[in-house]
LUMBA-401712 format. One record per residue (C-alpha): residue number from 1; x, y, z. Coordinates in Angstrom, 1 decimal, always signed. Layout:
<sites>
   nr       x       y       z
  NUM       X       Y       Z
...
</sites>
This chain:
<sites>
   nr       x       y       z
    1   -85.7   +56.2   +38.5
    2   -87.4   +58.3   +41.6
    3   -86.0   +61.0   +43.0
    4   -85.3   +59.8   +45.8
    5   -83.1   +56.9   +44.0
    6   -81.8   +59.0   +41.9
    7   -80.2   +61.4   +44.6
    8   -78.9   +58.5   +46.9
    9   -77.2   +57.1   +43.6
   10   -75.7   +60.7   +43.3
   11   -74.4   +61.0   +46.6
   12   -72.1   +58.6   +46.2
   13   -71.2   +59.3   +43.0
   14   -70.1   +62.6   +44.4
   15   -68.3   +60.7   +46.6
   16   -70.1   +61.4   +49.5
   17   -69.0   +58.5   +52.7
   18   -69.4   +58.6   +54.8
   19   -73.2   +60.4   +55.3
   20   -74.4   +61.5   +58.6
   21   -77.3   +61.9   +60.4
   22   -80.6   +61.3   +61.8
   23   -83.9   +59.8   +60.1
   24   -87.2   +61.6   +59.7
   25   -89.6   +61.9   +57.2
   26   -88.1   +64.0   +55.0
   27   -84.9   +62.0   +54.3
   28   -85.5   +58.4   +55.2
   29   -86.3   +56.9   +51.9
   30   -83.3   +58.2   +50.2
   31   -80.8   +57.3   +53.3
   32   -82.0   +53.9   +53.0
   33   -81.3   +53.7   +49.2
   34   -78.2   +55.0   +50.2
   35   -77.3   +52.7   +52.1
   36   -78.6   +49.2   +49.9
   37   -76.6   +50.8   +47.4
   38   -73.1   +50.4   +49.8
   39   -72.9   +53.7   +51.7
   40   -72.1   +54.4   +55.4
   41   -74.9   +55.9   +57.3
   42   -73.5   +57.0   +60.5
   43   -76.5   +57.8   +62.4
   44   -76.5   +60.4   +65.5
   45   -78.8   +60.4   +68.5
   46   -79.2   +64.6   +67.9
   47   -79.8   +66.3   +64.9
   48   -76.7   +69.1   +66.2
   49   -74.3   +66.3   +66.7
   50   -75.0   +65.4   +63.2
   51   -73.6   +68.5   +61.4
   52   -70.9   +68.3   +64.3
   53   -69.8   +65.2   +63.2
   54   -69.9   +66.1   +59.6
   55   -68.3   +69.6   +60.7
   56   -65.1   +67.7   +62.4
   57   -64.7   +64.7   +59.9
   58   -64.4   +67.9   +56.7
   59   -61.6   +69.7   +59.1
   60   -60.2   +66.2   +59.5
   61   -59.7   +64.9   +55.6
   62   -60.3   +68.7   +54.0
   63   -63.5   +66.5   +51.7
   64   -66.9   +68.0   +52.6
   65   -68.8   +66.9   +55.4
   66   -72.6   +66.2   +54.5
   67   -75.5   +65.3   +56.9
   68   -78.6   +64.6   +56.8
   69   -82.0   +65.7   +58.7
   70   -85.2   +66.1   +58.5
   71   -87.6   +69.1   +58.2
   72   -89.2   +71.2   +61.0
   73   -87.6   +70.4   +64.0
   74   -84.7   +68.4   +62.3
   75   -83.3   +71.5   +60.9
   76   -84.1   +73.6   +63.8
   77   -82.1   +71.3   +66.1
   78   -78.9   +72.0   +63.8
   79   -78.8   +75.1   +64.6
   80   -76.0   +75.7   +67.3
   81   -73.8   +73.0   +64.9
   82   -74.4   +75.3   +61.7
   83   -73.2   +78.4   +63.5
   84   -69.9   +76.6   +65.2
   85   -69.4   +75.1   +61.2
   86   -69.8   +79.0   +59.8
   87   -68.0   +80.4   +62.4
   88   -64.9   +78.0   +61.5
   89   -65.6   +78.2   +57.7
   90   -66.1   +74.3   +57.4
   91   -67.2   +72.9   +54.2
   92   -70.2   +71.2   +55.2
   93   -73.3   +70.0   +53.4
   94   -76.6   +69.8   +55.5
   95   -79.3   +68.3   +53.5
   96   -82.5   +68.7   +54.7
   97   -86.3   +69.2   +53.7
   98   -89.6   +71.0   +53.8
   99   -93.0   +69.5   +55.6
  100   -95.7   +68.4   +53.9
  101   -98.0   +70.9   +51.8
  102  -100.0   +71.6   +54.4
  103   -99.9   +75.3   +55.4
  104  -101.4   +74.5   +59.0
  105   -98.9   +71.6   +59.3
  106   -97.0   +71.7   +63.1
  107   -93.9   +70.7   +61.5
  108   -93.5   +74.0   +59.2
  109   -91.1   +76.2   +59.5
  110   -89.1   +79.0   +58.0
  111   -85.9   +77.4   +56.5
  112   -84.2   +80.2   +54.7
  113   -84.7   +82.3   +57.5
  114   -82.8   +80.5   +60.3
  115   -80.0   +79.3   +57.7
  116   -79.7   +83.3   +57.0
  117   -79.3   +83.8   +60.6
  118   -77.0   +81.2   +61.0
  119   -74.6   +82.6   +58.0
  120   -75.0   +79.8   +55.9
  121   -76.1   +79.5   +52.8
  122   -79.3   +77.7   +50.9
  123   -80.6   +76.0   +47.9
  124   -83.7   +74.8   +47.2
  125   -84.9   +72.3   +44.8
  126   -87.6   +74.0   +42.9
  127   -89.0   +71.3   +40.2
  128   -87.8   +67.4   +40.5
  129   -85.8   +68.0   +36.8
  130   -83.4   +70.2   +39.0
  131   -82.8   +67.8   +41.7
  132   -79.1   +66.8   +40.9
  133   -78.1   +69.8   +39.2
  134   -79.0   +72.0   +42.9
  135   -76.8   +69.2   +45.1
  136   -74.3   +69.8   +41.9
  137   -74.4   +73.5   +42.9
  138   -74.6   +73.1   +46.4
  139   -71.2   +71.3   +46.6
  140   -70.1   +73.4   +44.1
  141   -71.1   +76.6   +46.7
  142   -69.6   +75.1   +49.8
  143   -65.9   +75.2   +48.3
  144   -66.7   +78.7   +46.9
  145   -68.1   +80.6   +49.5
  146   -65.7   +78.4   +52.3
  147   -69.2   +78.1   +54.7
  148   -71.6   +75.6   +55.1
  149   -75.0   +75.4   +52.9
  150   -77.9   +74.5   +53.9
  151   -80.0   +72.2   +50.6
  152   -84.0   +71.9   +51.1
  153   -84.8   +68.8   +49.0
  154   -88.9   +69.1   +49.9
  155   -90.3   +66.1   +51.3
  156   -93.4   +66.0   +48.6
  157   -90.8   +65.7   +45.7
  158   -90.0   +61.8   +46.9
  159   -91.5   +60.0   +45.0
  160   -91.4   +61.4   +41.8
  161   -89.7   +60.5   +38.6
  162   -86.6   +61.9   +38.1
  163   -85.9   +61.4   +34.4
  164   -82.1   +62.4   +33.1
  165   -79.7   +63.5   +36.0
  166   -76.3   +63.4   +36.4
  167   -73.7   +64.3   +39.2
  168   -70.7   +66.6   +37.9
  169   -67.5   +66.1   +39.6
  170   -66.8   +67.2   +42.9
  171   -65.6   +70.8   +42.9
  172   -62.1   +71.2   +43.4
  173   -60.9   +74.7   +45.8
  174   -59.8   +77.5   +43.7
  175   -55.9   +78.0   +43.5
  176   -54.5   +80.2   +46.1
  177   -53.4   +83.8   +44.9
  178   -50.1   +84.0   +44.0
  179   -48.1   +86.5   +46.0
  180   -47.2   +89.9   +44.3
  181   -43.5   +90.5   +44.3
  182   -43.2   +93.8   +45.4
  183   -45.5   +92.6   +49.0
  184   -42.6   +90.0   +49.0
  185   -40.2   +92.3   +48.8
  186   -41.7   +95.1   +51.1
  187   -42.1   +92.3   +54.1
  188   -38.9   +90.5   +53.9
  189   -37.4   +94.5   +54.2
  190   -39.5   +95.2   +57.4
  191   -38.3   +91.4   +58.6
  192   -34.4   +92.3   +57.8
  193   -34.8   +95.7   +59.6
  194   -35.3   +94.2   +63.3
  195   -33.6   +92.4   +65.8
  196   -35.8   +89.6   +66.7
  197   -38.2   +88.5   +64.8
  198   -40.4   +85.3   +65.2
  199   -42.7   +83.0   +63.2
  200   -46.1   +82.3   +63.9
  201   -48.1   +79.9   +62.2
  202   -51.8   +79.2   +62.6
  203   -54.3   +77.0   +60.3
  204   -53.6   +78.3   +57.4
  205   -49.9   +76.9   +57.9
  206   -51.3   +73.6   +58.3
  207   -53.4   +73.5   +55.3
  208   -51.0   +73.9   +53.1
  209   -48.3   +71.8   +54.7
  210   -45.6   +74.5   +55.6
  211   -43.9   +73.0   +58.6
  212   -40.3   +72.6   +57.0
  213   -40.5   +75.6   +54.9
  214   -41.2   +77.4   +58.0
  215   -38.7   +75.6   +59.7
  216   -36.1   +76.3   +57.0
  217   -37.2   +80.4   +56.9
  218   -37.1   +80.3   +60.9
  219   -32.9   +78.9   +60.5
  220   -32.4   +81.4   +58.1
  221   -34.1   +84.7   +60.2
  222   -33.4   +83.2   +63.8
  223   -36.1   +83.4   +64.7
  224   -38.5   +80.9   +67.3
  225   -41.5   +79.4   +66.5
  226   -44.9   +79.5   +67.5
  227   -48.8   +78.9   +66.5
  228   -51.8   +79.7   +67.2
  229   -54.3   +77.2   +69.2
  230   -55.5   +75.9   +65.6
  231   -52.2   +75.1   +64.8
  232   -50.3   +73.8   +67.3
  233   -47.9   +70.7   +68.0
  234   -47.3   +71.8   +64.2
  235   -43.6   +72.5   +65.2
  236   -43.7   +69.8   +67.7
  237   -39.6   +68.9   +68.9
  238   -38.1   +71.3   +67.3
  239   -35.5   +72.8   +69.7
  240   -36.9   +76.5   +68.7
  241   -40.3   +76.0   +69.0
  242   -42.2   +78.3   +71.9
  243   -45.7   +76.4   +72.1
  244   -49.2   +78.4   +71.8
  245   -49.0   +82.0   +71.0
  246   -51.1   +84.2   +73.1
  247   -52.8   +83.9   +76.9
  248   -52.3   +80.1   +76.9
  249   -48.0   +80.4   +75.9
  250   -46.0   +78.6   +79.0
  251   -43.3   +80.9   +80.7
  252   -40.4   +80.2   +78.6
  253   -42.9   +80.9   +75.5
  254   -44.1   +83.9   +77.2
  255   -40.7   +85.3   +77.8
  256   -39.6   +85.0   +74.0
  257   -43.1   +86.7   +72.4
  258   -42.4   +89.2   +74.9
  259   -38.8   +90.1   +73.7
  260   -39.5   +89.7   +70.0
  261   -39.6   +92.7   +67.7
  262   -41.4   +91.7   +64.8
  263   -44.3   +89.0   +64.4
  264   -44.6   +87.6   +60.9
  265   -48.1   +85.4   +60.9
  266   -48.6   +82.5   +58.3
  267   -52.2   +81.6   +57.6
  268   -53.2   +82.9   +61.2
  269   -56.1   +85.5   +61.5
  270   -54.5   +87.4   +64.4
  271   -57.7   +87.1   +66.5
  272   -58.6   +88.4   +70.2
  273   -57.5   +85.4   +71.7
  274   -53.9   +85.1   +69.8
  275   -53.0   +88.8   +70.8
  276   -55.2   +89.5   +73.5
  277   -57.4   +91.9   +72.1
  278   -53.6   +93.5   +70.4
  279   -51.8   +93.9   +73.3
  280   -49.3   +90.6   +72.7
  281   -48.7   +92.3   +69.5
  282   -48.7   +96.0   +70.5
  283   -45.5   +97.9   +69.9
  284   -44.2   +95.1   +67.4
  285   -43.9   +95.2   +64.2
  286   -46.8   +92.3   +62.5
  287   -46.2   +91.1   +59.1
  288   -49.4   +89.1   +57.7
  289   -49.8   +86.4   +55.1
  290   -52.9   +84.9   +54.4
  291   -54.8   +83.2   +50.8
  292   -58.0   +85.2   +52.5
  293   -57.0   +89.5   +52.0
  294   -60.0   +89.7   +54.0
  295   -57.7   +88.7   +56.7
  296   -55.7   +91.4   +57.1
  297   -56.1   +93.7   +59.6
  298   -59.6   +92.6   +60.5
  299   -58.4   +92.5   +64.6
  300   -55.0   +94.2   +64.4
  301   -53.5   +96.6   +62.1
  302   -50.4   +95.1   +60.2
  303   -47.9   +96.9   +59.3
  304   -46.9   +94.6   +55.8
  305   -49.7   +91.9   +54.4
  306   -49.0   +89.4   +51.8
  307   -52.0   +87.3   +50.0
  308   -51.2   +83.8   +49.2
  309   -50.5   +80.4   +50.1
  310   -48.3   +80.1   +53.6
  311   -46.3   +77.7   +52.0
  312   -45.5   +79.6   +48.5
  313   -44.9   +83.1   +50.3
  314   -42.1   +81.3   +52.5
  315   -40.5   +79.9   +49.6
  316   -40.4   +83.3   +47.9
  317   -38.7   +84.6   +51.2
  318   -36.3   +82.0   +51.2
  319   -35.3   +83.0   +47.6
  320   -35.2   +86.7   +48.1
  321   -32.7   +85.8   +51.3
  322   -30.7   +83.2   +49.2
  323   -30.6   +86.1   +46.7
  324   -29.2   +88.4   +49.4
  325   -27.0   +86.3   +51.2
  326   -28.5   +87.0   +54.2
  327   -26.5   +85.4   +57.9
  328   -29.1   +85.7   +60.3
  329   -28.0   +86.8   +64.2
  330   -27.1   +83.6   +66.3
  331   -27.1   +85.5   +69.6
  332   -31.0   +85.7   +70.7
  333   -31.9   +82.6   +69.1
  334   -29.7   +80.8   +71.2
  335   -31.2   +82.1   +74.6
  336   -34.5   +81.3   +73.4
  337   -32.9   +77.5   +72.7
  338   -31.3   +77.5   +76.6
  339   -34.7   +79.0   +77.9
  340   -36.6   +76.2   +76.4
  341   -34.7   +73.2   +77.0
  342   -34.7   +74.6   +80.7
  343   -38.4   +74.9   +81.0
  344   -40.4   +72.1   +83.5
  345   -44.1   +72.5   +83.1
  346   -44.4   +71.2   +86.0
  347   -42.6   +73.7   +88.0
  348   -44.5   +76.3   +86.8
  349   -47.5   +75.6   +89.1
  350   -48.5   +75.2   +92.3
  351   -49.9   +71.7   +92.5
  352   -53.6   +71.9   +94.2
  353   -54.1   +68.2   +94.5
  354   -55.7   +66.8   +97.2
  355   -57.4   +63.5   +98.4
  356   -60.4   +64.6   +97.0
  357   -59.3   +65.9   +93.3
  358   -56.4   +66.0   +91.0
  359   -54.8   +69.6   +89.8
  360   -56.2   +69.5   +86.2
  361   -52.7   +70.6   +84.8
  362   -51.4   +67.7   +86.7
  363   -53.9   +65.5   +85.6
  364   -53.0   +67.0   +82.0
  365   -49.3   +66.6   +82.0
  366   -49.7   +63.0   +83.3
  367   -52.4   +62.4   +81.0
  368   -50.5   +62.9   +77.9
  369   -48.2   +60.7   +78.8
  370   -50.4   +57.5   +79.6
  371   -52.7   +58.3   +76.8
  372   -51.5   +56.7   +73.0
  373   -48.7   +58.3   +71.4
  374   -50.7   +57.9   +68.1
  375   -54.1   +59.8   +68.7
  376   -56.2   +62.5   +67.7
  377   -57.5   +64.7   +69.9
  378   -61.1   +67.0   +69.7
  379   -61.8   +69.8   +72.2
  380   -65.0   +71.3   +73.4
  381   -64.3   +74.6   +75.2
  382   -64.2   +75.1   +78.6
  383   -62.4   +76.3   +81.5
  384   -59.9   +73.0   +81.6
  385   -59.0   +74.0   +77.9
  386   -56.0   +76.2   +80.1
  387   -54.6   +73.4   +81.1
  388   -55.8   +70.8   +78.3
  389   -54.5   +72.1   +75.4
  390   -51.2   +73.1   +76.4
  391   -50.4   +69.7   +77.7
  392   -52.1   +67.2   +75.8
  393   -50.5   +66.9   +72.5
  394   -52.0   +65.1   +69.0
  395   -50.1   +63.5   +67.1
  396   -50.0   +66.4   +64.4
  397   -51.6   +69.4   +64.1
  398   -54.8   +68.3   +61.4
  399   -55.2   +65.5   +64.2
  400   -56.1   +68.1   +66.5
  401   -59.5   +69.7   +66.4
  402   -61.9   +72.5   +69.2
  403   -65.2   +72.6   +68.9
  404   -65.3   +76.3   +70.5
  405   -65.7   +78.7   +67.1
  406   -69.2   +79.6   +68.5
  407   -67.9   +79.4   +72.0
  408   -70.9   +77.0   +72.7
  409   -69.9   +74.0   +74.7
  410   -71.3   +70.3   +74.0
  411   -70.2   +70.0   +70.7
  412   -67.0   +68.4   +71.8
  413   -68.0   +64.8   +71.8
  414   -70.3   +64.8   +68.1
  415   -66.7   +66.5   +66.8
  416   -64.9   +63.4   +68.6
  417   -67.1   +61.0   +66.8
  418   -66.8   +63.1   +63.4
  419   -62.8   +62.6   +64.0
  420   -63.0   +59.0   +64.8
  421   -65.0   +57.9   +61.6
  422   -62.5   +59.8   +59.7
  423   -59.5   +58.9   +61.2
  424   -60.3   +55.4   +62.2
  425   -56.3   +54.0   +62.3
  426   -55.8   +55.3   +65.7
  427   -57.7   +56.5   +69.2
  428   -59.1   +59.7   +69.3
  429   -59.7   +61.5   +72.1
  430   -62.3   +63.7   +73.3
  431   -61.5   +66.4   +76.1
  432   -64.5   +67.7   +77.6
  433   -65.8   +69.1   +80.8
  434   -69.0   +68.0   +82.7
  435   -71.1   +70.8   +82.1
  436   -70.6   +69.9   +78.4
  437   -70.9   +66.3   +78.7
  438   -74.2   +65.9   +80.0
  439   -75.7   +68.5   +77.3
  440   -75.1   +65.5   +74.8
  441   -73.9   +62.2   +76.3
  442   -76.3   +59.9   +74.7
  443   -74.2   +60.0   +71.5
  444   -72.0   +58.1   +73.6
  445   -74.4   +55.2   +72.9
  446   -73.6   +55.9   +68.8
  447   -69.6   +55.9   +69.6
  448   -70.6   +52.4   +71.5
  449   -72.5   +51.3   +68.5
  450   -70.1   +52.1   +65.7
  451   -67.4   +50.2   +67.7
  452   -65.3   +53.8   +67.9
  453   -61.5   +53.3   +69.6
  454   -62.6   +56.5   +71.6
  455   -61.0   +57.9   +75.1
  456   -63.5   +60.6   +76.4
  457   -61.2   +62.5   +79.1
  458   -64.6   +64.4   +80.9
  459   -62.8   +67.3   +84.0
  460   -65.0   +66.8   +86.1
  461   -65.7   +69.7   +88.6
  462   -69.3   +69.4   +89.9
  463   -70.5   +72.8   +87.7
  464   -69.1   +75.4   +85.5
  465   -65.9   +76.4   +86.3
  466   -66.1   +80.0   +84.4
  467   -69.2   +80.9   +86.2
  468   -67.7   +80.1   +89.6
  469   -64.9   +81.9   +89.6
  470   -66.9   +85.0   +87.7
  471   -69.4   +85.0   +90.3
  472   -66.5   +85.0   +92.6
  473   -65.4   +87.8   +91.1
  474   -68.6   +89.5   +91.0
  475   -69.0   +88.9   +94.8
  476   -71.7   +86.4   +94.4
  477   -71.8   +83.2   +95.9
  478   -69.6   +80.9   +93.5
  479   -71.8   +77.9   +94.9
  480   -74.6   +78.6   +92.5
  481   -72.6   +77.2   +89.6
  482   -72.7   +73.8   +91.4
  483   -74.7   +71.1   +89.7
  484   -75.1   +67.8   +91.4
  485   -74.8   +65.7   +88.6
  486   -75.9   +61.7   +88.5
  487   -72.5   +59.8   +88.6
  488   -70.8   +60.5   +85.4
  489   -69.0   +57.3   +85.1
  490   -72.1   +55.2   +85.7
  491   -74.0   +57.3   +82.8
  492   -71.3   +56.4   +80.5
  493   -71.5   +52.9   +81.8
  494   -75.3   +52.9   +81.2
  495   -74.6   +54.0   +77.5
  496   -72.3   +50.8   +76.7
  497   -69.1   +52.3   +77.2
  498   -66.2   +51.7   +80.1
  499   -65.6   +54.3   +82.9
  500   -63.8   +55.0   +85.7
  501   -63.0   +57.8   +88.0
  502   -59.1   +59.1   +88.5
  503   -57.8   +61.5   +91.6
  504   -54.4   +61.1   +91.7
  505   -51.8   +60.7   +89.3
  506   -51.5   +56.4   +90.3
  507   -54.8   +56.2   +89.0
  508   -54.3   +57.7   +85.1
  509   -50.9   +55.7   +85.6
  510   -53.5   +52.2   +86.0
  511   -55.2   +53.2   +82.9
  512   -52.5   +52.3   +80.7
  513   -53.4   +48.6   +80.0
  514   -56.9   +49.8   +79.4
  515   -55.5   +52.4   +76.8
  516   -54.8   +49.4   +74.5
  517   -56.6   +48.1   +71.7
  518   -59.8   +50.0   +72.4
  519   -62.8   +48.4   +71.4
  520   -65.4   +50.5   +72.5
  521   -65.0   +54.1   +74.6
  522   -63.7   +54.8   +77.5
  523   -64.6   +57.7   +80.0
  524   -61.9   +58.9   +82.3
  525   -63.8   +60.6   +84.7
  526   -61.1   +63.3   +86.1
  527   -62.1   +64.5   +88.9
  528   -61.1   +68.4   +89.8
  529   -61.6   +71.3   +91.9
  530   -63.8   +74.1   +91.0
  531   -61.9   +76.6   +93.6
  532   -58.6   +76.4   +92.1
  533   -57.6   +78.9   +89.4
  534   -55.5   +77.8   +86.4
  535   -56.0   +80.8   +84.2
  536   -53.5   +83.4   +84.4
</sites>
C-alpha cells in the first residue's frame, strides 16, 4: 500500500467525516482515495473557509475538525482561519504539504514559521515509515494542547510504499481536575456572606452540560442568571434568567448585574468584553471556576477560584448548602422576576425605520420570529452583532456559534457551512454583514452545491458600520466608509442560491413560506442604515 492509500485508509479509520477542503498538488491523490473508499469531501472555494468550516463543525459536535490543503499558497491562505481556530482553542486538524524538492521552486515556503506565528502547532512527516504514527500524534496533540496543529505530509512522499501502519484510536480529552475541597468550601463562604449574588455561565458551562445544575444552585442562592456571548440562550425561559452579561445585557439585565454583590463565573474567562475591561465587575465580589487554572485572573482579579468541571463544582455547592441547610433570600430575586417579565425589547429603542431601511434591532426582533424555531445560528462579527445577538435566538446554546475570536470578519459564512454539515437536521443560519459578505461570497456556490438548508441574514448598510461612526467620531467624513457594492441579492442569485431584499417588517413577515423546507440557501438581504447608532 502507498502512502498515499495508506493515509486516506487511516483517516477514516480515525474517524475522520467529514474532511474538508480544497485540492492541490499536495493532497489530491489521497483525498480522492478518500473518497472511493466512502468519505465525505466537502470541498471549499478558499483555502480559509476550509479550516473555517472545519473550525465551526469541531465547536459544533466537540470531534475534531480536519481539512485539507495544499502547499505554498494553500497553507498561506489558511492563515486568518488558523488564528480565529487558536484564538478559540478549537480542535482542528489542518493537513497540509511541502512543494516539490526544488529549492528555487515558486511554490516554497516556510511552514513552521507561519504556523508558529499563528499559535498553532506542527508535525512533520520525516521518513514514509512514520506517516501514520505523526497523524496518530497529531490528533493525539490537538486534544492535548486544546489548539489547532498544523501536519506537513510532503508532497514527494506520495507515492511511496508505506509498509506496516496502523491508526491508534482517537484520543479521548483528559478528565477535568477535580475540585479541592477546601476552594469549595472557601467560595461557597464568600457566596453565603453577600446579599445578591448572581450566576454567570459562559462556554465552559455548556461543555459540560450544566444548565439544570446551575439552575438548581441559582434556586438555592437566589440568585439570577446570566452568560456570556459564548453561552447564551443556555438559560433560555427561565423566569430568572437576565440575557448576555456585559455591554450587549438589555435594560432589565443591566439593572440586575448592576445591583448584584457577588459574581460567581462557571466556565467563563471573564474577558474585556464580559466586564468591560473590569468595570461590570468592579466593586463586586467574583468567584471563578474554570477546568483551565490558567483562567483565573488572566483579565480580572478574583477574589475565590475553583479548578474543575462547571458542572461537578456546582454539585459540590449544592451539597455543602444541603449540608448547611441553607434558605436563600426570596426578597431580591423576586424584583429581578417582576423586572423581567416587565421588559419589551422593543420599547427600549427608538425605532429608526424609514422607507428606505429597516432599524436593524427591528429587523432583529422580527427576524427571530419568522425565522425556524429549530435552527442554528453562526455569527461573523460586526457592528449588527448589537442588535443580532441579543435578539436572534438558536435553538440551544452549542447551536449557536461567532466567528469573531480573531475579530477578523468574513469568516462568518465558511463557519455557517461548517455548522450546516454538522448539524444537517435543521436550518442554520448565517448572520453577516456586507462588508463581510463580499470578502467570501463565492462559497455561497459550495452551500448551493452541497444542497445546504441555509438562511444567510446579510445587514446590509452600504460600507462598514464601525468605521463610519469612528470617523464620525474622529471628525472625518463618515462617507469614506461607503462602498458601492454590486447588488447583493443578485450576487447571491448568480451563485445558485435565492435572494431577496427586506425594508420593513411586512417584508421578513412574506418570507415565512419561503423559510420552509429549504432546499438550497437563502439571502435575506436586510437593508439598514449606516447613520443610526445601536451601540450603547
Amino acid at each position: 500500500m502507498r502512502i498515499f492509500e495508506s493515509f486516506a485508509n487511516a483517516l477514516l479509520e480515525h474517524g475522520v467525516n467529514p474532511l474538508f477542503g480544497l485540492m492541490g498538488d499536495t493532497n489530491m491523490v489521497y483525498v480522492g482515495d478518500y473518497l472511493e473508499r466512502g468519505g465525505r469531501f466537502v470541498g471549499a472555494a478558499h483555502e480559509a473557509s476550509a479550516v473555517g468550516m472545519a473550525n465551526a463543525w469541531s465547536q459544533a459536535t466537540g470531534e475534531i475538525g480536519v481539512a485539507t490543503v495544499t502547499c505554498g499558497p494553500g497553507i498561506a491562505n489558511t492563515f486568518t482561519s488558523l488564528v480565529e481556530a487558536v484564538k478559540n482553542r478549537s480542535r482542528v486538524l489542518v493537513l497540509t504539504g511541502d512543494a516539490p524538492l526544488e529549492p528555487t521552486h515558486f511554490q516554497q515556503l516556510d511552514i513552521p514559521t507561519m504556523v508558529n506565528a499563528a499559535g498553532a502547532g506542527y508535525v512533520e512527516v520525516l521518513e514514509p515509515g512514520q506517516t501514520i504514527r505523526t497523524l496518530n500524534r497529531a490528533l493525539q496533540r490537538v486534544v492535548a494542547e486544546r489548539r489547532p496543529i498544523v501536519m506537513n505530509l510532503p508532497q514527494h512522499m506520495m507515492m511511496l510504499e508505506a509498509g506496516e501502519q496502523q491508526a491508534t484510536a482517537v484520543p479521548i480529552a483528559p478528565a477535568d481536575a477535580e475540585a479541592r475541597g477546601d476552594a469549595v468550601e472557601e467560595a461557597l463562604a464568600l457566596i453565603l456572606g453577600v446579599r445578591k449574588p448572581l450566576i454567570l455561565a459562559g462556554r465552559g458551562a455548556v461543555a459540560a452540560n450544566a444548565r439544570t445544575v446551575l439552575e438548581t444552585l441559582a434556586e438555592r442562592l437566589g440568585a439570577p442568571l446570566a452568560t456570556t456571548v459564548l453561552a447564551k440562550d443556555l438559560f433560555a425561559g427561565h423566569p430568572h434568567n437576565v440575557g448576555i452579561f456585559g455591554n450587549l445585557s438589555h435594560s432589565a439585565g443591566g439593572e440586575t448585574i448592576g445591583e448584584a454583590d457577588c459574581i460567581i463565573a462557571f466556565g467563563a474567562s471573564l474577558n474585556a468584553y464580559t466586564t468591560f475591561h473590569g468595570e461590570i465587575t468592579d466593586g463586586r465580589r467574583v468567584v471563578q471556576i474554570d477546568a483551565d487554572p490558567a483562567a483565573f485572573g488572566a483579565y480580572i482579579p478574583v477574589d475565590a477560584a475553583v479548578t474543575g468541571d462547571a458542572d461537578g463544582v456546582a454539585r459540590a455547592l449544592l451539597a455543602l448548602l444541603d449540608e448547611a441547610e441553607h434558605v436563600p433570600q426570596q426578597g431580591w430575586i423576586g424584583t429581578v422576576e417582576k423586572r423581567l417579565a416587565a421588559r419589551d425589547a422593543a420599547a427600549e429603542f427608538k425605532d429608526a425605520s424609514t422607507e428606505e431601511h429597516i432599524d436593524v434591532r427591528t429587523a432583529s426582533i422580527r427576524l427571530n420570529e419568522v425565522l425556524p424555531r429549530d435552527r442554528n445560528v453562526v455569527s461573523d462579527i460586526g457592528r449588527y452583532v448589537h442588535a443580532a445577538w441579543p435578539h436572534i435566538a438558536a435553538s440551544d446554546p452549542r447551536s449557536f456559534i461567532t466567528m469573531g475570536a480573531f475579530g477578523s470578519v468574513g469568516l462568518g459564512l465558511a463557519g455557517a457551512l461548517g455548522m450546516a454539515v454538522a448539524r444537517p437536521e435543521v436550518p442554520t443560519v448565517c448572520v453577516i454583514g456586507d462588508g463581510g459578505f463580499m470578502m467570501n461570497p463565492t462559497e455561497l456556490a459550495t452551500a448551493v452545491r452541497e444542497r445546504m438548508p441555509l438562511v444567510v441574514v446579510l445587514y446590509d448598510d452600504a460600507g462598514y458600520g464601525f468605521e463610519w461612526h469612528k470617523l464620525k467620531n474622529f471628525g472625518s467624513d463618515p462617507a469614506h466608509s461607503l462602498i458601492a457594492w454590486p447588488d447583493l441579492a443578485g450576487v447571491a442569485r448568480g451563485l445558485g442560491a435565492d435572494a431577496v431584499d427586506v425594508r420593513s417588517i411586512a417584508e421578513i413577515d412574506a418570507l415565512s413560506d419561503r423559510l420552509v423546507n429549504l432546499t438550497r440557501p437563502l439571502v435575506v438581504v436586510v437593508k439598514v442604515d449606516p447613520t443610526v447608532d445601536i451601540v450603547p
